[in-house]
C-alpha positions in Angstrom: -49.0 64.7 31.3 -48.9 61.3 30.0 -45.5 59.3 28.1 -46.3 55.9 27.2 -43.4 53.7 25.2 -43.5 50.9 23.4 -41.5 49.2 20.6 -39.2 46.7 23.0 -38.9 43.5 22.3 -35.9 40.5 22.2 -33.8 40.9 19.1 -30.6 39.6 18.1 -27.3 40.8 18.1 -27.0 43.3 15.3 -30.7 43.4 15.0 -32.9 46.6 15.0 -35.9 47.8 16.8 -37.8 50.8 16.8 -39.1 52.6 19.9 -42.1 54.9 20.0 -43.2 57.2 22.8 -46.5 59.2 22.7 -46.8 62.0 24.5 -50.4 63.9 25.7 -50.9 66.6 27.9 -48.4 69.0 27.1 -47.4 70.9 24.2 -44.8 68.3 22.6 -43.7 70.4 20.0 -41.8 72.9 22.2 -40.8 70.1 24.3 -37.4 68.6 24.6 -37.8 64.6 24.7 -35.4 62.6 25.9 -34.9 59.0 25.7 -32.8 57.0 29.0 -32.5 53.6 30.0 -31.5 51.1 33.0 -29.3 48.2 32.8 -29.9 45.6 35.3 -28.0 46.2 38.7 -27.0 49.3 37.0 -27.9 53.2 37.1 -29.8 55.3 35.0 -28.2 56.7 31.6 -29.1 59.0 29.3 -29.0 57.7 26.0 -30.8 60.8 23.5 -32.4 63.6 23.7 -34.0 66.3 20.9 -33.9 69.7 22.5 -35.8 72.3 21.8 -33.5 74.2 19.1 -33.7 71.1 17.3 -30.3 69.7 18.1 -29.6 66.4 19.1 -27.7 64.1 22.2 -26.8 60.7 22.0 -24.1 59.4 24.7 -21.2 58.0 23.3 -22.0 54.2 23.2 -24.9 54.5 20.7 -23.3 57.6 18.8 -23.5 56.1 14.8 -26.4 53.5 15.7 -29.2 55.2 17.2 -31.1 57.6 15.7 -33.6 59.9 17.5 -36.6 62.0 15.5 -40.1 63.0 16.2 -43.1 63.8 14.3 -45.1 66.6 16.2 -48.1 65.8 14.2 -48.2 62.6 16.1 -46.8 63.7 19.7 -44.4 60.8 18.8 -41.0 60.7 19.5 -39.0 58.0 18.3 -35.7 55.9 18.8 -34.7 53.8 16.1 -31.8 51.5 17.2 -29.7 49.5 14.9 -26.9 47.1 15.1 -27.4 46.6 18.7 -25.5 44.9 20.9 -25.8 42.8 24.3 -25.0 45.6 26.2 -28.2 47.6 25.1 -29.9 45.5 26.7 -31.7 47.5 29.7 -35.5 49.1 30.0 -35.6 52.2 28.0 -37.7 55.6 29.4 -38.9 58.7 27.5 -39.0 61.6 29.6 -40.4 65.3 29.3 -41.8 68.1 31.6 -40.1 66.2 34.2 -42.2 63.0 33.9 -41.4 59.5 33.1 -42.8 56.5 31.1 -43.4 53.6 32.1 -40.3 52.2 30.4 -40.1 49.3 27.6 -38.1 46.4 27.8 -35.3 45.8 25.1 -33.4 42.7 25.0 -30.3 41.9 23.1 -29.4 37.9 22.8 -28.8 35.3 21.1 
């Protein structure tokens, strides 16, 4: 079971990125995916998640700007993140089947 992100990168405030995470060794499409992410000096949120019935989680303080979807065809889940702000700014995981990525930076700054 493998999840490797990517997509982070600096961007400005009110900016948008786009984060990928491809998944192998598993059977993605009946997998929930979930996307978290670690501030520095702080603990471990959960940001998204697309369960298995097809609903979706975000935590409040991305609720309206973050958008999670996948494309099974691809074993690709996605998190597209708009208007972001300084406080997004932490290193983003993908999780599934109880494993981890290996996390992709996202900076927010002018």
């Amino acid at each position: 079971v493998q999840l490797v992100e990517s997509g982070g990168g600096l961007v400005q405030p009110g900016g948008s990125l786009r984060l990928s995470c491809a998944a192998s060794g598993f059977t993605f499409s009946s997998s929930a995916m979930r996307w978290a992410r670690q501030a520095p000096g702080k603990g471990l949120e959960w940001v998204s998640s697309f369960n298995r019935d097809g609903s979706t989680y975000y935590t409040d303080s991305v609720k309206g700007r973050f958008t999670i979807s996948r494309d099974n065809a691809k074993n690709t889940v996605y998190l597209q993140m708009n208007s972001l702000k300084p406080e997004d700014t932490a290193v983003y995981y993908c999780a599934a089947q109880g494993i981890w990525g290996q996390g992709t930076q996202v900076t927010v700054s002018s």
